[in-house]
N, C-alpha and C positions, 0 to 999 in steps of 0.2 A: 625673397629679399635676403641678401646678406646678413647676418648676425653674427652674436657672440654671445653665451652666457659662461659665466662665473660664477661656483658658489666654495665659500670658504666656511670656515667654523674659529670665531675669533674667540678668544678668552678674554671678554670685555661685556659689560651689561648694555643691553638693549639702548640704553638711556646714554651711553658715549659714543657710541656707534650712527643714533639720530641724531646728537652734539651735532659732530664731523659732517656728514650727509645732509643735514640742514640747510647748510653753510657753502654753497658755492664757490665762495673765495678758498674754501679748504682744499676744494677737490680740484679745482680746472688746473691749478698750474701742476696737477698730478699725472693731465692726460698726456702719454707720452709724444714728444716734437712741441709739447709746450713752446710757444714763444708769450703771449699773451692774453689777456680777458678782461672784459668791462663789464661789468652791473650795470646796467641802466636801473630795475627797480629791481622787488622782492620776487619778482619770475621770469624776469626777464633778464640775458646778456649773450654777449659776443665773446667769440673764445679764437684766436687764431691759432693756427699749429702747423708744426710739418708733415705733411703723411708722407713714411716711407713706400709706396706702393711697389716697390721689387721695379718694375721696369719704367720707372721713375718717382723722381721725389716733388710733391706738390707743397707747395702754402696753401693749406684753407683757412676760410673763415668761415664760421657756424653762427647760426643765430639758436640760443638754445633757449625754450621756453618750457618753464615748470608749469607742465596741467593740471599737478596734483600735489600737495602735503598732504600726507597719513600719515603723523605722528602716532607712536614713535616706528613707524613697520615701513612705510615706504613714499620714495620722489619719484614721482613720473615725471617724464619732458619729452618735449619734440624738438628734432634738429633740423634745421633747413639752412641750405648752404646759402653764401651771401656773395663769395667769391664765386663759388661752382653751382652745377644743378644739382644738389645733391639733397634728398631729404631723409627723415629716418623716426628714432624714439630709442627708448632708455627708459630704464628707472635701475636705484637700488633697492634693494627688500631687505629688511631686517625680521629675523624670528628668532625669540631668546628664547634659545632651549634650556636654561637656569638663570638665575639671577647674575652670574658671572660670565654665561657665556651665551654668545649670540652666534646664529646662521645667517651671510649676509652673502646676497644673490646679486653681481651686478650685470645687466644686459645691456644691449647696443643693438639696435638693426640700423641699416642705411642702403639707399640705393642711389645709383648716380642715374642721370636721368639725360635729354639730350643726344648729340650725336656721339659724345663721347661713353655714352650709357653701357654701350653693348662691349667695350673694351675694359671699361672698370670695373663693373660690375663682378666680374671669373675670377678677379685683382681684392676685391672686397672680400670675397667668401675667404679669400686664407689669411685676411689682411685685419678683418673684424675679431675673429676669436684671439688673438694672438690681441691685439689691441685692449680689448674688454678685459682681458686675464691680468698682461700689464697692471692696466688701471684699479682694475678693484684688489690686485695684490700690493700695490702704491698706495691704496686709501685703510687695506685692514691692518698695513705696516706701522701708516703714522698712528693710527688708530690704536695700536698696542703701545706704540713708542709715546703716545702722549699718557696710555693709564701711569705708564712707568715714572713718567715724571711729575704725575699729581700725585 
């Protein structure tokens, strides 16, 4: 399956880092081709966006469901497409290697699925890391940018 991981080392405590990550309305408008996202409840929401895929540009729509809170270290979720066949998973990981500073890990797998499967799919593998790096270097940015302003 296609993937991406991510890990950075932020100069921010454990404890702002699970703030942020908590918080879905923090991060979805972070994924890059953002257009929009809805909550339905505490684990549940829809997130639309554009994926650039090189030999073409799609709208998706995602249903993204959180499996897991592990405060303060990690969010698991599943992704399944609503627009496309597409399904997958994620989480962030947080490890605070001091009280000021945190390791945080974000992944992404996803496969598309269908007729169009065997085309997207070779499009995914360069199209995910590239993605995931984006995203969790957009989430440890605001992350730094918000200690700065408390």
């Amino acid at each position: 399956m296609p993937s991406g991981t991510k890990e950075m080392t932020l100069q921010a405590p454990i404890e702002q880092v699970w703030d942020f990550v908590s918080d879905m309305n923090h991060w979805a408008p972070l994924v890059p081709g953002y257009i929009d996202h809805e909550i339905i409840n505490d684990t549940e929401s829809t997130w639309k966006f554009k994926g650039d895929l090189g030999i073409v540009q799609k709208k998706v729509q995602l249903k993204v469901l959180i499996t897991k809170w592990e405060k303060p270290e990690k969010v698991t979720f599943n992704l399944k497409g609503i627009s496309e066949k597409f399904t997958g998973s994620g989480y962030f990981h947080a490890l605070a290697i001091n009280s000021d500073t945190t390791k945080m890990t974000g992944h992404l797998d996803m496969k598309a699925e269908g007729m169009m499967g065997p085309v997207i799919n070779p499009v995914l593998k360069s199209f995910l890391p590239k993605m995931t790096t984006e995203l969790t270097e957009a989430i440890a940015q605001e992350i730094t940018n918000s200690k700065s302003h408390s």
